[in-house]
C-alpha positions in Angstrom: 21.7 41.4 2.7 18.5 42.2 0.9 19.2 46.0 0.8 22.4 44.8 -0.3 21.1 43.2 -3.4 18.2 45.9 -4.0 15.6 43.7 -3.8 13.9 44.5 0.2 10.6 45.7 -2.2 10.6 42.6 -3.0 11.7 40.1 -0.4 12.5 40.4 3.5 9.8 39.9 5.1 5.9 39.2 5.1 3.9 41.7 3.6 1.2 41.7 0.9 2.4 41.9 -2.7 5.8 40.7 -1.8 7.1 36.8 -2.3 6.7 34.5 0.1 9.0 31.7 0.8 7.8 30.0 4.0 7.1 26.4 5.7 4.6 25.3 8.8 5.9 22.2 11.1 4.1 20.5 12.9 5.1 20.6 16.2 2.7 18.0 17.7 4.8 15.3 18.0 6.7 13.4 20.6 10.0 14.4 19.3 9.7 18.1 19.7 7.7 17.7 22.7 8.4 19.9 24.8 10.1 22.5 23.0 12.5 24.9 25.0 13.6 26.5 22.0 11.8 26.7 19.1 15.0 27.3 17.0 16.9 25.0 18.4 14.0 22.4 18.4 13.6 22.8 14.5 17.1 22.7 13.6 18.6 19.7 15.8 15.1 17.8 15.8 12.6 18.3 13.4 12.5 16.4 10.3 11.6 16.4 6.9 7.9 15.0 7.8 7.2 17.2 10.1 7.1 19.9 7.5 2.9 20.6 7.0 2.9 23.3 4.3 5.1 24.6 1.7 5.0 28.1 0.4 7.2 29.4 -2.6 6.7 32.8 -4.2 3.7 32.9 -2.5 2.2 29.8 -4.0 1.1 26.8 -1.8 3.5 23.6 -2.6 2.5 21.5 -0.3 -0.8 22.0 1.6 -1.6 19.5 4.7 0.9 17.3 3.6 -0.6 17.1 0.5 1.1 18.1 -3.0 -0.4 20.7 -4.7 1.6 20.8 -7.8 2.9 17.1 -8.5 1.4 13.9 -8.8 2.9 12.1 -5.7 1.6 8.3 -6.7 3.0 8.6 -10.5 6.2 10.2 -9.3 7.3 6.8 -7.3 5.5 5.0 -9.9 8.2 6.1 -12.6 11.1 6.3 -9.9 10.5 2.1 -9.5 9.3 1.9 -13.3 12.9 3.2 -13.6 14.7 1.7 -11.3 16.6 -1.1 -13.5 17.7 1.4 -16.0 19.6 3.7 -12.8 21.3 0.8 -11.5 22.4 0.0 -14.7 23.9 3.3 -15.4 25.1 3.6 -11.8 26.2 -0.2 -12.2 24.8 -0.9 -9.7 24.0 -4.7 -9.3 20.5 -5.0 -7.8 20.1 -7.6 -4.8 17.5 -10.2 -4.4 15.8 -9.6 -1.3 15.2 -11.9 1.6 11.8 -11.0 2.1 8.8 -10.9 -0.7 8.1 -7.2 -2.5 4.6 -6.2 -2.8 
């Protein structure tokens, strides 16, 4: 597919100068413990939070679990800041819950 499109200089596998697209799970955890088959361990049981490090065009997203390129605490600051004005647009009629927010 790559030679296909003309672009295997640039993409297709890991090599210096080309761009990197890749991901690290952690595997240490007692869902993919013990793994028989990698691929079949990451696609049918791995989730989103075992995902470690994020790599896109060669530039580290995520590092550690840690976001490299977005403020994490003002993002879900805005998304509840917001949260009235979605379910209003949504109509959406917010519930009271039955136990206290904090």
């Amino acid at each position: 597919m790559v030679r296909a499109l003309g672009i295997s200089d640039q993409v297709g596998s890991i090599e210096v100068g080309k761009r990197a697209d890749l991901i690290t799970v952690n595997t240490d955890v007692p869902h993919l413990t013990p793994i028989w088959n990698p691929v079949g361990s990451l696609v049918f049981a791995a989730q989103g939070s075992d995902v470690n490090t994020v790599v896109i065009d060669g530039k580290f997203i995520m590092r550690g679990r840690e976001m490299q390129t977005m403020d994490e605490k003002k993002i879900v600051a805005e998304a509840r800041r917001r949260m009235p004005e979605i379910a209003a647009r949504a109509n959406v009629v917010p519930t009271n819950p039955l136990w206290p927010m904090v």
